[in-house]
mmCIF file of the N, C-alpha and C atoms, coordinates in Angstrom:
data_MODEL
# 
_entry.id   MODEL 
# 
loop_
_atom_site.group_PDB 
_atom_site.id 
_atom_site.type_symbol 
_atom_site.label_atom_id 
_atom_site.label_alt_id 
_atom_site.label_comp_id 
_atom_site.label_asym_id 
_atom_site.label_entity_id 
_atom_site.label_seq_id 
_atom_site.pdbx_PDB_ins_code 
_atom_site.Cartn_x 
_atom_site.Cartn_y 
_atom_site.Cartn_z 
_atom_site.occupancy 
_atom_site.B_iso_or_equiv 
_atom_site.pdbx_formal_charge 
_atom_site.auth_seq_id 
_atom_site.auth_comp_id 
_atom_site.auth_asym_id 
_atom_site.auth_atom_id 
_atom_site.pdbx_PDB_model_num 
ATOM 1   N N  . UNK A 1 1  ? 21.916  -5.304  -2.566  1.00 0.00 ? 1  UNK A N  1 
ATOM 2   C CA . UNK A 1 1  ? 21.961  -4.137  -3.397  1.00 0.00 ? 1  UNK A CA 1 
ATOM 3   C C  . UNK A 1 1  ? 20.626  -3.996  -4.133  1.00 0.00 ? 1  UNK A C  1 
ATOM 4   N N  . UNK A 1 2  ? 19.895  -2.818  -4.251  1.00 0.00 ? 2  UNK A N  1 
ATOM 5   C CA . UNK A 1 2  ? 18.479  -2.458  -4.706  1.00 0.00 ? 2  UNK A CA 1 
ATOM 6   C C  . UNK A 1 2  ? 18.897  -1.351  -5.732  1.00 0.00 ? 2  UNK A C  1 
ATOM 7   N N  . UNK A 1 3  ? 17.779  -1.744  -7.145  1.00 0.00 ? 3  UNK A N  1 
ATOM 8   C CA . UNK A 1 3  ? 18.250  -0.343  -7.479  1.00 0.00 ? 3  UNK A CA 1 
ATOM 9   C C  . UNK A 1 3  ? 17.249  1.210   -7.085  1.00 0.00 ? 3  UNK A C  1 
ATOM 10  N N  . UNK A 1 4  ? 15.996  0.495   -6.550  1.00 0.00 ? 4  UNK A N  1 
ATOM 11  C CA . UNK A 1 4  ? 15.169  1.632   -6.275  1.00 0.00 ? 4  UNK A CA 1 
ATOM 12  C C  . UNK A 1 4  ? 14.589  1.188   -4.743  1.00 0.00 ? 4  UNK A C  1 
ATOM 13  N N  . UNK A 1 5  ? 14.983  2.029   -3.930  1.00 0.00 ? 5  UNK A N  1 
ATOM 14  C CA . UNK A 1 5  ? 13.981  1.927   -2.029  1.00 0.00 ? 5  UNK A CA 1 
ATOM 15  C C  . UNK A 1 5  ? 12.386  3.022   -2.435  1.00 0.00 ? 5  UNK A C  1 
ATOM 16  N N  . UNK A 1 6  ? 11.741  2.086   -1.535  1.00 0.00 ? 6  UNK A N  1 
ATOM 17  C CA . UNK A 1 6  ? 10.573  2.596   -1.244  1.00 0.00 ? 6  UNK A CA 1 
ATOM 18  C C  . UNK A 1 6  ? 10.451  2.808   -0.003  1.00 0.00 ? 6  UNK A C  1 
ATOM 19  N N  . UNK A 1 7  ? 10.205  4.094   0.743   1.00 0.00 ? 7  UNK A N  1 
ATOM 20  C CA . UNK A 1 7  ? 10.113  4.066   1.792   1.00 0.00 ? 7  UNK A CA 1 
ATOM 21  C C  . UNK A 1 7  ? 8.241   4.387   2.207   1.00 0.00 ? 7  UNK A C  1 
ATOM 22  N N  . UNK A 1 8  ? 7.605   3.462   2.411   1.00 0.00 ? 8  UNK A N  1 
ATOM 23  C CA . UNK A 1 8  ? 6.490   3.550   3.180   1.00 0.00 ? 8  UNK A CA 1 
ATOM 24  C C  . UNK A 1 8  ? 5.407   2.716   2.148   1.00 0.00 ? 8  UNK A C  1 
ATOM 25  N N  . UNK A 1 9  ? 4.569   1.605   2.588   1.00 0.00 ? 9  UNK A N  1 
ATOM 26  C CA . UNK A 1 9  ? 3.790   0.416   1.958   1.00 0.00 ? 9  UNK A CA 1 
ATOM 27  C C  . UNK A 1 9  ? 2.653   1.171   1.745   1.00 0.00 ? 9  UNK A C  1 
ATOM 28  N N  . UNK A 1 10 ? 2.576   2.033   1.728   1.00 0.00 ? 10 UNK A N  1 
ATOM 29  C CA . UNK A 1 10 ? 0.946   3.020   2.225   1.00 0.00 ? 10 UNK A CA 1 
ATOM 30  C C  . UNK A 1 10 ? 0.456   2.395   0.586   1.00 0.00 ? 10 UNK A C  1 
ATOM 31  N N  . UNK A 1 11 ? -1.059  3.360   0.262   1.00 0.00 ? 11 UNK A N  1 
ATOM 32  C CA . UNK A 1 11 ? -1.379  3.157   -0.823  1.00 0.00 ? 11 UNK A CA 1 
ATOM 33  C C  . UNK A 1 11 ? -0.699  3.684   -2.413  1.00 0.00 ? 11 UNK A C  1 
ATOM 34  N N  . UNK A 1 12 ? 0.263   4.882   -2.264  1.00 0.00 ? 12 UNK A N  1 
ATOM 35  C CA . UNK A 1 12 ? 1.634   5.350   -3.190  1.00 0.00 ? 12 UNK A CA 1 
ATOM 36  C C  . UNK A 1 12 ? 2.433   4.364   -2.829  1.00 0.00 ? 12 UNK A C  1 
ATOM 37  N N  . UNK A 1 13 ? 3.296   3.985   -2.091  1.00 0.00 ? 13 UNK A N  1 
ATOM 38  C CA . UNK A 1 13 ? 4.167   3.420   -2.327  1.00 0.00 ? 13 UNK A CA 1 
ATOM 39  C C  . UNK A 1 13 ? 4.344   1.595   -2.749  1.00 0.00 ? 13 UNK A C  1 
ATOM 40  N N  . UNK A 1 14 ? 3.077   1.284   -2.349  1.00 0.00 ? 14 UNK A N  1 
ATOM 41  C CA . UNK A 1 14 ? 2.259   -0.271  -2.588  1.00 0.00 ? 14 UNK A CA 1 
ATOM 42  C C  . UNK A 1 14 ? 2.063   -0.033  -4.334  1.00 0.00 ? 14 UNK A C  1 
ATOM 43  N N  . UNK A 1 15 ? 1.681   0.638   -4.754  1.00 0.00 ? 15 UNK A N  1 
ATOM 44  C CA . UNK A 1 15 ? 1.443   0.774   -6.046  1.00 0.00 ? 15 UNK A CA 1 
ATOM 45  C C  . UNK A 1 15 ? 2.573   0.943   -7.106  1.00 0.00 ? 15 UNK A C  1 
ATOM 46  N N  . UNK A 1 16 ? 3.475   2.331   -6.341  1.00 0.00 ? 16 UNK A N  1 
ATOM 47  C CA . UNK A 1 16 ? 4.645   2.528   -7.104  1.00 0.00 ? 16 UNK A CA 1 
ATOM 48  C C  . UNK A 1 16 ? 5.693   1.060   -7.647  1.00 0.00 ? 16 UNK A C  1 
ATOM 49  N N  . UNK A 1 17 ? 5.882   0.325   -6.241  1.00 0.00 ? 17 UNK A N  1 
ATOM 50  C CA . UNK A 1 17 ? 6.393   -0.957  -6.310  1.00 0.00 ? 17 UNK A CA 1 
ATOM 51  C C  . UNK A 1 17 ? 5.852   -1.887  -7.423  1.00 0.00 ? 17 UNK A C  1 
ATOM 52  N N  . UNK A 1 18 ? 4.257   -1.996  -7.154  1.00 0.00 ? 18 UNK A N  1 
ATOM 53  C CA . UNK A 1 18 ? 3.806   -2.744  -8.300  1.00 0.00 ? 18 UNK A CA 1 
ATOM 54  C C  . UNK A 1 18 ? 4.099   -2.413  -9.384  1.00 0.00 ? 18 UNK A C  1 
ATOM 55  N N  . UNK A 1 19 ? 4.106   -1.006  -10.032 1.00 0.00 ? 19 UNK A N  1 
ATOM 56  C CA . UNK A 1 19 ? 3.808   -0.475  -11.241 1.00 0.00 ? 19 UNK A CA 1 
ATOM 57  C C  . UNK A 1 19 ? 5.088   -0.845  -12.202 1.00 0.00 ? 19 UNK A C  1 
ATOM 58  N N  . UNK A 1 20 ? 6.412   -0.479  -10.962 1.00 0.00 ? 20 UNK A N  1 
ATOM 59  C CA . UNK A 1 20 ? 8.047   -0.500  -11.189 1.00 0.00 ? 20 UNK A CA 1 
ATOM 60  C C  . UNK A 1 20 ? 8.020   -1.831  -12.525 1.00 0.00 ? 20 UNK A C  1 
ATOM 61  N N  . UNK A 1 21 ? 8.804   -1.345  -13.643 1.00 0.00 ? 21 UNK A N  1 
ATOM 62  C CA . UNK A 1 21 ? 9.114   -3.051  -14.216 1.00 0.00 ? 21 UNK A CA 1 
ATOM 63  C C  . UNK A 1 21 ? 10.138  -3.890  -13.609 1.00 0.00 ? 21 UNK A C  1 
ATOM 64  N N  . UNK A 1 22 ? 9.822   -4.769  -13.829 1.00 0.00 ? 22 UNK A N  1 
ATOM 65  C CA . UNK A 1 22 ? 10.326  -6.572  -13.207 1.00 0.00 ? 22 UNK A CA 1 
ATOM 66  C C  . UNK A 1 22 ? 11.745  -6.660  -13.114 1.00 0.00 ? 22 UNK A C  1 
ATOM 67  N N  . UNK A 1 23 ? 12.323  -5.095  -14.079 1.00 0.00 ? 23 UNK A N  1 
ATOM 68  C CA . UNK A 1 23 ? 14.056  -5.474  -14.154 1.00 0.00 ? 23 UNK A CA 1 
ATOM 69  C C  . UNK A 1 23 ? 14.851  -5.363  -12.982 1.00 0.00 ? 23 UNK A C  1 
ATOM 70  N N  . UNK A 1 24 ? 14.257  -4.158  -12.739 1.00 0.00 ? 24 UNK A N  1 
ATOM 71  C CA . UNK A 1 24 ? 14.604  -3.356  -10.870 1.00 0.00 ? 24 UNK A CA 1 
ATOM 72  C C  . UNK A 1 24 ? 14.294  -4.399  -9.810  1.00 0.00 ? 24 UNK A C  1 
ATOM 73  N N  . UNK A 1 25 ? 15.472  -4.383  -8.951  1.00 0.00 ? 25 UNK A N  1 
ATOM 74  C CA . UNK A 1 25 ? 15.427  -5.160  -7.435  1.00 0.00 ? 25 UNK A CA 1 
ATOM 75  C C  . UNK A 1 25 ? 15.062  -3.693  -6.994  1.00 0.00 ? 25 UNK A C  1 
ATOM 76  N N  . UNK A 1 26 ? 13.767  -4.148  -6.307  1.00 0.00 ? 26 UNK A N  1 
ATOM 77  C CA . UNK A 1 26 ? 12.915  -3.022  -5.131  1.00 0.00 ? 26 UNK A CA 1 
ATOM 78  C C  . UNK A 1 26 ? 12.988  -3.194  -4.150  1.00 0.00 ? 26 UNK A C  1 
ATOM 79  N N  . UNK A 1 27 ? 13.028  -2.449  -3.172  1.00 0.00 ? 27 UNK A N  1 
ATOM 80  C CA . UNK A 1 27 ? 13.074  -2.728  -1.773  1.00 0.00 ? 27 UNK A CA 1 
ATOM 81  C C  . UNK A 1 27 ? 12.072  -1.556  -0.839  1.00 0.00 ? 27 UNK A C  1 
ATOM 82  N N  . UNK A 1 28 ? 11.025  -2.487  -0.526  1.00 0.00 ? 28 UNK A N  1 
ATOM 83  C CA . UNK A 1 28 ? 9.557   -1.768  0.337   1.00 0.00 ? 28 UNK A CA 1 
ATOM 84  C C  . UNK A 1 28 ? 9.570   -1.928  1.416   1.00 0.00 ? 28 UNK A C  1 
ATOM 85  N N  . UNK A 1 29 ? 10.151  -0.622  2.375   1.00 0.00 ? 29 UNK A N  1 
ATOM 86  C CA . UNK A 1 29 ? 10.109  -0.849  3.723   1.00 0.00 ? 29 UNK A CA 1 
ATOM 87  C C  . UNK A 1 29 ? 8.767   0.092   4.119   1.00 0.00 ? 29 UNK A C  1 
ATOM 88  N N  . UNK A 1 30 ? 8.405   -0.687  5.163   1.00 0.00 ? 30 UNK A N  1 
ATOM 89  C CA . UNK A 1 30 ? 7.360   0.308   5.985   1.00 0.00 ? 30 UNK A CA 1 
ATOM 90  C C  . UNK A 1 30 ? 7.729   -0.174  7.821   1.00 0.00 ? 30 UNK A C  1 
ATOM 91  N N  . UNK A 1 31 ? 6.872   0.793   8.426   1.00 0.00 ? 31 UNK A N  1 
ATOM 92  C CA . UNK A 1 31 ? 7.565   0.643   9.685   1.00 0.00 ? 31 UNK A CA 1 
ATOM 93  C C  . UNK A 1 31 ? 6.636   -0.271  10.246  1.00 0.00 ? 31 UNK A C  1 
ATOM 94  N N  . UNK A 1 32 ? 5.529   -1.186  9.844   1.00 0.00 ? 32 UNK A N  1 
ATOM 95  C CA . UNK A 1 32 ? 4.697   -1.890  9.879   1.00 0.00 ? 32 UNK A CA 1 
ATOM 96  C C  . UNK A 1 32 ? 5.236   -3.730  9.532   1.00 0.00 ? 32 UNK A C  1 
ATOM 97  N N  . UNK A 1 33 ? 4.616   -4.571  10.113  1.00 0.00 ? 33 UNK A N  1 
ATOM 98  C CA . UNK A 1 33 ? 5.365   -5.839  9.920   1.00 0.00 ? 33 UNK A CA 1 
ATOM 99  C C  . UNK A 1 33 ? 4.425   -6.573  8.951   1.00 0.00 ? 33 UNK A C  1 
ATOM 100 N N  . UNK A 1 34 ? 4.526   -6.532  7.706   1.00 0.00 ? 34 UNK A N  1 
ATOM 101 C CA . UNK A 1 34 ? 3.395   -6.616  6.717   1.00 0.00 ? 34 UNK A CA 1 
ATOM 102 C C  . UNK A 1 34 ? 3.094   -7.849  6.753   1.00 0.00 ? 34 UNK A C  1 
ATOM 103 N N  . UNK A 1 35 ? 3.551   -8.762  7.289   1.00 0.00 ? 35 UNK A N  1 
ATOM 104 C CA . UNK A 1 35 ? 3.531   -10.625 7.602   1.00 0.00 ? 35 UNK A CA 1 
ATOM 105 C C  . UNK A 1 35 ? 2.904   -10.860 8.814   1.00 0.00 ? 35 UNK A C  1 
ATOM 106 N N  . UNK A 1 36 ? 2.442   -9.651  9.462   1.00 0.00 ? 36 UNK A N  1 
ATOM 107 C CA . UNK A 1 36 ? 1.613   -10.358 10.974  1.00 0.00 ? 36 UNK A CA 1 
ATOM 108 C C  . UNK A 1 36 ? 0.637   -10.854 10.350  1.00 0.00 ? 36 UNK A C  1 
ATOM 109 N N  . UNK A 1 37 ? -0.088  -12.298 11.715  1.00 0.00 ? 37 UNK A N  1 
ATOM 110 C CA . UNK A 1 37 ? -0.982  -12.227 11.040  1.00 0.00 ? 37 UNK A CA 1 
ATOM 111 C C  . UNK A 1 37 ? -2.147  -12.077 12.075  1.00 0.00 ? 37 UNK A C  1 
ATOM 112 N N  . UNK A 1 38 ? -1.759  -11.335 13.472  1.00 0.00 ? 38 UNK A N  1 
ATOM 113 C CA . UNK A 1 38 ? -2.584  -10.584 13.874  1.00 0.00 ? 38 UNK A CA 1 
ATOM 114 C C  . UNK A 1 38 ? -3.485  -9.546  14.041  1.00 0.00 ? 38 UNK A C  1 
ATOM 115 N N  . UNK A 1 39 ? -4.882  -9.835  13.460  1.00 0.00 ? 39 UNK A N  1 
ATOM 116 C CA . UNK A 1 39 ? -5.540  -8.455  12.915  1.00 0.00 ? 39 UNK A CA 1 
ATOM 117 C C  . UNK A 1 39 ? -5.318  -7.694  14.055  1.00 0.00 ? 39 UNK A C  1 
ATOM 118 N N  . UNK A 1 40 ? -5.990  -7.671  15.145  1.00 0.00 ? 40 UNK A N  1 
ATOM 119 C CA . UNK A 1 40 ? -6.374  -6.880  16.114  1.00 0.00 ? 40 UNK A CA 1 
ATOM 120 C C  . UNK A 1 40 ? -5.209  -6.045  16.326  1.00 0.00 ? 40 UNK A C  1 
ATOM 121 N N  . UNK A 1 41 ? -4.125  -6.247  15.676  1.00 0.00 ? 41 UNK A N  1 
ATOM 122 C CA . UNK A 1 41 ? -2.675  -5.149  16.170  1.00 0.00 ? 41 UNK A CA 1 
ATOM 123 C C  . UNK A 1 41 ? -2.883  -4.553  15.011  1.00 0.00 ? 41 UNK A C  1 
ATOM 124 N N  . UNK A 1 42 ? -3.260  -4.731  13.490  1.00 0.00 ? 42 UNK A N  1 
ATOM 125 C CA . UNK A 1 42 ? -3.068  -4.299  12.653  1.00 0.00 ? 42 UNK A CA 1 
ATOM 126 C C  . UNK A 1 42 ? -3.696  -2.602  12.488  1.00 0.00 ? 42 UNK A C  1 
ATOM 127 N N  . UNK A 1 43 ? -2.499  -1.758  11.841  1.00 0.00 ? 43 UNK A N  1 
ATOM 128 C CA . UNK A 1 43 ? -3.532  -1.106  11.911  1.00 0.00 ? 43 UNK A CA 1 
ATOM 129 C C  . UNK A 1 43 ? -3.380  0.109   10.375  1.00 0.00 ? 43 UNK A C  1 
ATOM 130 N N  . UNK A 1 44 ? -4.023  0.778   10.270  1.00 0.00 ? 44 UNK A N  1 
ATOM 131 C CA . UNK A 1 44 ? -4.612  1.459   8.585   1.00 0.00 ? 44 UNK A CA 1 
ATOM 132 C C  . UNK A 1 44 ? -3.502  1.232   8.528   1.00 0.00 ? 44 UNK A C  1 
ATOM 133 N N  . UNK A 1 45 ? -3.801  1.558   7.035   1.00 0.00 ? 45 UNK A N  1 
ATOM 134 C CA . UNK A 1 45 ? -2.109  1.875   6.500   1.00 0.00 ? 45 UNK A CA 1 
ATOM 135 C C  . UNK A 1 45 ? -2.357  3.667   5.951   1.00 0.00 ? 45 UNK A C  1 
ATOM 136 N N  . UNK A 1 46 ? -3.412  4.291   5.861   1.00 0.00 ? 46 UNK A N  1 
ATOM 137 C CA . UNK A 1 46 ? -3.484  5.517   5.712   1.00 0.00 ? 46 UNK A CA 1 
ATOM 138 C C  . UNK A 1 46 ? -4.579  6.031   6.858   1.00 0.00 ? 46 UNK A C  1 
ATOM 139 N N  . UNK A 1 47 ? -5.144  6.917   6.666   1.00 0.00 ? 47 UNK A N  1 
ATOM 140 C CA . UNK A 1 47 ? -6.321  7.555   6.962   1.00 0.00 ? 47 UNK A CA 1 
ATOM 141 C C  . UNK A 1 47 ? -8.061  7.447   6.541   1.00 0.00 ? 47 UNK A C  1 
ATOM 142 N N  . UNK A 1 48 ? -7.726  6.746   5.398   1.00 0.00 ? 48 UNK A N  1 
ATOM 143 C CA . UNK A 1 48 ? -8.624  6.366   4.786   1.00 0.00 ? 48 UNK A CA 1 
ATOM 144 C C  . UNK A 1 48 ? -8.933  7.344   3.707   1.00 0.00 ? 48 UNK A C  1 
ATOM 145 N N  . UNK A 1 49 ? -8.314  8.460   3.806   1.00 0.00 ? 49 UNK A N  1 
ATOM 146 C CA . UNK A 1 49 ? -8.147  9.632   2.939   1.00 0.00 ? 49 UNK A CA 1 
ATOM 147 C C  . UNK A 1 49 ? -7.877  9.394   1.334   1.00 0.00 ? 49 UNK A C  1 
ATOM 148 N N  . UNK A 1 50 ? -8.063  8.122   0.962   1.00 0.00 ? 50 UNK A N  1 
ATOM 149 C CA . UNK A 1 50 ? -7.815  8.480   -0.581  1.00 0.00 ? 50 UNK A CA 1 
ATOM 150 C C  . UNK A 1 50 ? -8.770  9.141   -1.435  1.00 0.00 ? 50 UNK A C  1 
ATOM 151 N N  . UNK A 1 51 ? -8.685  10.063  -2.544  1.00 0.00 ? 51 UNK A N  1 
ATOM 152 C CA . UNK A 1 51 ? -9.429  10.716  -2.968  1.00 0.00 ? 51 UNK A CA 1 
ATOM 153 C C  . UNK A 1 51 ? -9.866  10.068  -4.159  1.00 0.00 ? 51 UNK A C  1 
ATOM 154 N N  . UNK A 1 52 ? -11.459 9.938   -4.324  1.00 0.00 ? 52 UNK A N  1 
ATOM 155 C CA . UNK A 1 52 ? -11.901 9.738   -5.444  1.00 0.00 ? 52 UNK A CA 1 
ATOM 156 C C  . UNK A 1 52 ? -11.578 8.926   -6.833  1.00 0.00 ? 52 UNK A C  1 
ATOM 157 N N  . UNK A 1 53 ? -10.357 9.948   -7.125  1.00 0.00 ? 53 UNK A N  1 
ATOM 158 C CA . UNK A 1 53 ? -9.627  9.802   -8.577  1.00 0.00 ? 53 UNK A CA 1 
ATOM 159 C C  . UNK A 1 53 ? -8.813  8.766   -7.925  1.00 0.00 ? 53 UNK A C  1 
ATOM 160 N N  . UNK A 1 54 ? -8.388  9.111   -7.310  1.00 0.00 ? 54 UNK A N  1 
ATOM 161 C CA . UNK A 1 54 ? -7.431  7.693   -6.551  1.00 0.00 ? 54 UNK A CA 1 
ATOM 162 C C  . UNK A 1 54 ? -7.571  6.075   -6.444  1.00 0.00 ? 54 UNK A C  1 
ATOM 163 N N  . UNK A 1 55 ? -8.874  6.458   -6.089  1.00 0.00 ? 55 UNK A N  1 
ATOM 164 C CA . UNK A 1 55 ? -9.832  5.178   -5.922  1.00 0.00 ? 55 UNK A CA 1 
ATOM 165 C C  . UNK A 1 55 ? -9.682  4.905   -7.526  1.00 0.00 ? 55 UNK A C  1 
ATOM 166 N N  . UNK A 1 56 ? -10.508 5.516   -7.950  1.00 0.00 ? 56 UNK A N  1 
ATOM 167 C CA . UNK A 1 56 ? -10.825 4.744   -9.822  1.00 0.00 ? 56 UNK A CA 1 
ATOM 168 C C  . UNK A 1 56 ? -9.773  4.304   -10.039 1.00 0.00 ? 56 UNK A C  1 
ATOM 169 N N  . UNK A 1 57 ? -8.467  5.158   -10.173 1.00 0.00 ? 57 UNK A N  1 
ATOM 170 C CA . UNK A 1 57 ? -7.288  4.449   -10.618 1.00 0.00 ? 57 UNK A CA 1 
ATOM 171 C C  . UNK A 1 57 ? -7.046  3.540   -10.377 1.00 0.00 ? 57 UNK A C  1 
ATOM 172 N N  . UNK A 1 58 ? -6.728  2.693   -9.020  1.00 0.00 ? 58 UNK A N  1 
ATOM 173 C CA . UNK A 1 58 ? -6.364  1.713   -8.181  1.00 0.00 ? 58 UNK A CA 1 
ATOM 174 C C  . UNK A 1 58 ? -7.627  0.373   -8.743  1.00 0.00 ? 58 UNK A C  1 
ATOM 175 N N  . UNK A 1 59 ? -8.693  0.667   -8.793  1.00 0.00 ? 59 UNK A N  1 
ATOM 176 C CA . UNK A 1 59 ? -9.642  -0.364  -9.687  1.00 0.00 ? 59 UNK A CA 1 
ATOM 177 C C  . UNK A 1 59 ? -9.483  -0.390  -10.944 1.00 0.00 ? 59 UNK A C  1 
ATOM 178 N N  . UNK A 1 60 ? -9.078  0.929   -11.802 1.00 0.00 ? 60 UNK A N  1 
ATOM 179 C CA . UNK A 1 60 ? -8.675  0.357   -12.792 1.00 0.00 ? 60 UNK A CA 1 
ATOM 180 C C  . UNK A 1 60 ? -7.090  -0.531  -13.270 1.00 0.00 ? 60 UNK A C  1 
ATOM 181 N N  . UNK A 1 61 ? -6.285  -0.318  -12.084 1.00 0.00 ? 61 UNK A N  1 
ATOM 182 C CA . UNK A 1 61 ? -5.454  -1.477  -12.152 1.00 0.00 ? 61 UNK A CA 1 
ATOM 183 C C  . UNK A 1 61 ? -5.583  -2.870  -11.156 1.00 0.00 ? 61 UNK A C  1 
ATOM 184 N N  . UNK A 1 62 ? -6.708  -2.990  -10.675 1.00 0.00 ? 62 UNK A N  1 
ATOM 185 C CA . UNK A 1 62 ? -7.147  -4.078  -10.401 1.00 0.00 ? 62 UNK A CA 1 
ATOM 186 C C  . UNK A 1 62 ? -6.909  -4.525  -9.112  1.00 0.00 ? 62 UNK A C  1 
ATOM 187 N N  . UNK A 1 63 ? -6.967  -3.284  -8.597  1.00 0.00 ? 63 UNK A N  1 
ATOM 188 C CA . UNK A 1 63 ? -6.021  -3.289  -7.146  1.00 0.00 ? 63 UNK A CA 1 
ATOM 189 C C  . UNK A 1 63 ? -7.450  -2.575  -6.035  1.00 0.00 ? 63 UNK A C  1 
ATOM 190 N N  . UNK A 1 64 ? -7.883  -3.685  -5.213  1.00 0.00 ? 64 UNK A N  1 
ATOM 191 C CA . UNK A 1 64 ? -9.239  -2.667  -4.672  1.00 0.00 ? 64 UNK A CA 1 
ATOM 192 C C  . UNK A 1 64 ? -8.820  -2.487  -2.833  1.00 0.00 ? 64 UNK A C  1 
ATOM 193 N N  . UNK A 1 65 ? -9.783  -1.395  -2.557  1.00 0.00 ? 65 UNK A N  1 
ATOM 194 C CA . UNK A 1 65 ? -9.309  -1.024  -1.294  1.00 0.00 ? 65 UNK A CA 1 
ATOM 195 C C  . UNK A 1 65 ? -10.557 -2.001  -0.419  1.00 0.00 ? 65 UNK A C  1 
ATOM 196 N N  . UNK A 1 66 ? -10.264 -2.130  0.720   1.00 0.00 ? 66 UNK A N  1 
ATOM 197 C CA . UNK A 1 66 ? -11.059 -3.279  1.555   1.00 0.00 ? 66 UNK A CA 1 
ATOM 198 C C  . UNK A 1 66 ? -11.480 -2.018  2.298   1.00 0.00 ? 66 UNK A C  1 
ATOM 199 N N  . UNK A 1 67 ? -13.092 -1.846  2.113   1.00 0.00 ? 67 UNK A N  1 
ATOM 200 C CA . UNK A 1 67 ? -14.069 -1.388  3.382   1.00 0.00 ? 67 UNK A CA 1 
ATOM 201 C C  . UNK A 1 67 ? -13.648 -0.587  4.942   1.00 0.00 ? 67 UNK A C  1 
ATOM 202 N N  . UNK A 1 68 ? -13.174 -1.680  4.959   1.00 0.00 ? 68 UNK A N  1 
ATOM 203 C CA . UNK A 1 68 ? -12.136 -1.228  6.378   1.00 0.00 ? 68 UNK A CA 1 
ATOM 204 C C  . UNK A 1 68 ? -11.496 -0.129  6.073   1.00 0.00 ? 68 UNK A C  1 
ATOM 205 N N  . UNK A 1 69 ? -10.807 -0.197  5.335   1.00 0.00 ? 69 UNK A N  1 
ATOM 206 C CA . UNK A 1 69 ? -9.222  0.790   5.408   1.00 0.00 ? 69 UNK A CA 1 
ATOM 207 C C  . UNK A 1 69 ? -10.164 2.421   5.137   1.00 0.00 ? 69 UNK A C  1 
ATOM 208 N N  . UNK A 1 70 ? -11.041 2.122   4.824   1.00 0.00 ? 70 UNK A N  1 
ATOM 209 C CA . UNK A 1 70 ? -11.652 3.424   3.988   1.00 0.00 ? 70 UNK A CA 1 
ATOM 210 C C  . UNK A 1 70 ? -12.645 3.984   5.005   1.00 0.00 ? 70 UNK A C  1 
ATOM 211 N N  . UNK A 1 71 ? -13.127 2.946   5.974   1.00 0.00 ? 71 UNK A N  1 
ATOM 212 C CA . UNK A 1 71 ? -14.395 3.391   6.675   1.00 0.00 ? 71 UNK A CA 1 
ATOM 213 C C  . UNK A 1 71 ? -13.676 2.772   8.578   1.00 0.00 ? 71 UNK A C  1 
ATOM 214 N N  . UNK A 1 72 ? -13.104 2.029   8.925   1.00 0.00 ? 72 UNK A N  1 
ATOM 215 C CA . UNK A 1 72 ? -12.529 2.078   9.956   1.00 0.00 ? 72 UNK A CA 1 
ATOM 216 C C  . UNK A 1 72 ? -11.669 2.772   10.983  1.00 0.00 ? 72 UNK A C  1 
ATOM 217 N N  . UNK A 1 73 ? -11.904 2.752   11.858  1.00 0.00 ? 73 UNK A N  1 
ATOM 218 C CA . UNK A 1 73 ? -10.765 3.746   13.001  1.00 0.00 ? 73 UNK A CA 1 
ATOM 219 C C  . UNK A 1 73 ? -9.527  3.914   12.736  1.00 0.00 ? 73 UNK A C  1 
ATOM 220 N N  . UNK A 1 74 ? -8.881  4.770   13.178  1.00 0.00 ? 74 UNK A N  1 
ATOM 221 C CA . UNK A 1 74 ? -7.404  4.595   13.358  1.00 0.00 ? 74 UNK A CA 1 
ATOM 222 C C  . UNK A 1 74 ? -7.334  4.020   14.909  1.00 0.00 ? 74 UNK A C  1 
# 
Protein backbone atom coordinates (compact mmCIF):
# COMPACT_ATOMS: atom_id res chain seq x y z
CA UNK A 1 0.00 0.00 0.00
CA UNK A 2 1.55 3.58 -1.18
CA UNK A 3 0.18 6.68 -0.34
CA UNK A 4 1.45 8.59 -3.44
CA UNK A 5 2.56 6.60 -7.23
CA UNK A 6 4.86 8.22 -9.40
CA UNK A 7 4.56 7.30 -12.67
CA UNK A 8 7.82 7.98 -14.73
CA UNK A 9 11.77 8.43 -13.04
CA UNK A 10 12.38 11.17 -15.70
CA UNK A 11 13.85 14.43 -14.30
CA UNK A 12 9.94 15.64 -12.65
CA UNK A 13 9.24 12.69 -11.33
CA UNK A 14 13.00 11.79 -9.78
CA UNK A 15 12.69 15.05 -8.04
CA UNK A 16 9.02 15.06 -7.07
CA UNK A 17 9.89 11.70 -5.12
CA UNK A 18 12.84 13.34 -3.56
CA UNK A 19 11.18 16.51 -2.59
CA UNK A 20 7.90 14.28 -1.10
CA UNK A 21 8.40 14.28 2.97
CA UNK A 22 9.73 11.04 4.58
CA UNK A 23 6.07 10.34 6.02
CA UNK A 24 4.60 9.10 2.58
CA UNK A 25 5.38 5.43 1.27
CA UNK A 26 6.20 6.42 -2.54
CA UNK A 27 6.18 4.31 -5.18
CA UNK A 28 8.50 5.29 -8.56
CA UNK A 29 7.79 3.31 -11.42
CA UNK A 30 9.40 3.90 -14.74
CA UNK A 31 9.35 1.57 -17.65
CA UNK A 32 13.17 1.52 -17.42
CA UNK A 33 15.11 -1.05 -15.04
CA UNK A 34 16.86 1.62 -12.90
CA UNK A 35 19.32 -1.26 -11.31
CA UNK A 36 20.93 -2.32 -14.69
CA UNK A 37 24.12 -2.06 -14.63
CA UNK A 38 24.59 -2.16 -18.25
CA UNK A 39 25.48 1.17 -19.76
CA UNK A 40 25.42 0.39 -23.33
CA UNK A 41 21.47 -0.59 -23.01
CA UNK A 42 20.95 2.38 -20.96
CA UNK A 43 19.26 4.88 -22.33
CA UNK A 44 18.22 9.03 -21.62
CA UNK A 45 15.84 9.32 -19.38
CA UNK A 46 14.58 12.57 -21.28
CA UNK A 47 15.62 14.36 -24.36
CA UNK A 48 17.97 16.30 -22.89
CA UNK A 49 15.41 19.08 -23.13
CA UNK A 50 15.57 20.56 -19.72
CA UNK A 51 15.23 24.19 -19.73
CA UNK A 52 17.55 26.53 -18.20
CA UNK A 53 15.47 27.43 -15.06
CA UNK A 54 15.25 23.81 -14.65
CA UNK A 55 18.73 23.24 -14.59
CA UNK A 56 19.44 26.05 -11.77
CA UNK A 57 16.81 24.58 -9.74
CA UNK A 58 18.00 20.99 -9.74
CA UNK A 59 21.71 22.51 -8.63
CA UNK A 60 20.25 24.43 -6.34
CA UNK A 61 18.94 21.33 -4.66
CA UNK A 62 22.02 19.62 -5.16
CA UNK A 63 20.93 17.36 -7.64
CA UNK A 64 23.26 17.75 -11.00
CA UNK A 65 22.58 16.50 -14.48
CA UNK A 66 25.59 14.30 -16.01
CA UNK A 67 26.91 15.71 -19.51
CA UNK A 68 25.56 12.85 -21.16
CA UNK A 69 21.96 13.10 -20.50
CA UNK A 70 22.09 16.75 -21.75
CA UNK A 71 24.47 16.40 -24.74
CA UNK A 72 24.12 12.57 -25.82
CA UNK A 73 21.97 10.60 -28.41
CA UNK A 74 18.85 9.11 -27.94
Amino acid sequence: MYDIVIVGAGPAGATLARMLDNRYKILLIDKRNLNEDIEYKREKCCGGLIAPDAQKMLAHLGLGIPKVVLTGRI
